[in-house]
C-alpha positions, -999 to +999 in steps of 0.1 A: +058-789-715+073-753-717+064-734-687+056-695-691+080-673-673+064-641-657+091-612-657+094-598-623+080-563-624+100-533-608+077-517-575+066-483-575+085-473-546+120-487-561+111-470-592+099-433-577+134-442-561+152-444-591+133-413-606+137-394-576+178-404-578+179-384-617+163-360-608+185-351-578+211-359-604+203-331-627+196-306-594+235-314-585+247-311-623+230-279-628+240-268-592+275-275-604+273-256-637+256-226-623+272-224-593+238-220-570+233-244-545+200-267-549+178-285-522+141-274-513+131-242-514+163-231-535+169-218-567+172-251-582+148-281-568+139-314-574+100-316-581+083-339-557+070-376-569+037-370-589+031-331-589+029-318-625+055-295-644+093-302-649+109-324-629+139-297-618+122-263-608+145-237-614+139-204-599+156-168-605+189-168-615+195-204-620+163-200-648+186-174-663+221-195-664+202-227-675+170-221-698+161-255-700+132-269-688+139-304-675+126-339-682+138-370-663+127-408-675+148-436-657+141-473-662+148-505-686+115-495-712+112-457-716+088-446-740+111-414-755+087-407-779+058-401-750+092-382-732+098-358-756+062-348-759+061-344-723+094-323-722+081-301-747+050-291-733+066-281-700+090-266-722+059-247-740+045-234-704+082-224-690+094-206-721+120-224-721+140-249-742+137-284-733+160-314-726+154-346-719+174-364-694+173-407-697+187-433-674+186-468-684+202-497-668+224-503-699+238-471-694+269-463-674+258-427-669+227-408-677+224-394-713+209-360-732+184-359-758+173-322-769+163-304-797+180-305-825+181-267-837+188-257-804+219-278-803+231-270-840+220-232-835+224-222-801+250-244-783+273-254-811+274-215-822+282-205-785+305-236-781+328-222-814+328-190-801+348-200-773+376-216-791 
């Protein structure tokens, strides 16, 4: 007789945890690349756990060097599709372009998915400008 096996389910405090972990990630990267420092109440923030709107608040200057507006997913079965919808509707309210920004345990480091156009059109064209 087979038995069933019940798959052991993540708890919502290790997986605000992991959340909270990208999106203090992202803070750090975009602190890094802007070069303005990010913690609460600074130009770049991590949204608190279950408050609405992008999950990096960027404020001032730091909207200025970086005009994305920031989605973070982390975990084993992320529904991107749901993700992207979600990143661009904050996107829509921000006036911003939008990234999405996806941890899964598979993956050594987090990865990037954002519009195509944007990439093609905007950082590929700024990107061959430099060389």
């Amino acid at each position: 007789m087979k038995t069933k096996q019940t798959k052991k389910r993540i708890k919502i405090s290790s997986a605000k945890n992991k959340a909270r972990w990208l999106q203090q990630w992202a803070c750090k990267k975009i602190s890094d690349y802007t070069q303005i420092p990010w913690g609460k109440d600074l130009g770049i923030e991590s949204r608190p756990m279950g408050q609405s709107g992008t999950d990096v608040i960027l404020r001032g200057e730091a909207a200025e060097r970086f005009p994305f507006a920031v989605e973070c997913k982390s975990g084993p079965s992320i529904g991107w599709t749901d993700a992207v919808r979600q990143a661009r509707k904050n996107a829509k309210k921000s006036n911003q372009d939008w990234i999405l920004i996806l941890k899964h345990p598979d993956f050594k480091v987090p990865v990037v998915i954002l519009d195509g156009e944007v990439f093609f059109d905007e950082i590929l064209s700024d990107w061959r400008l430099q060389k």
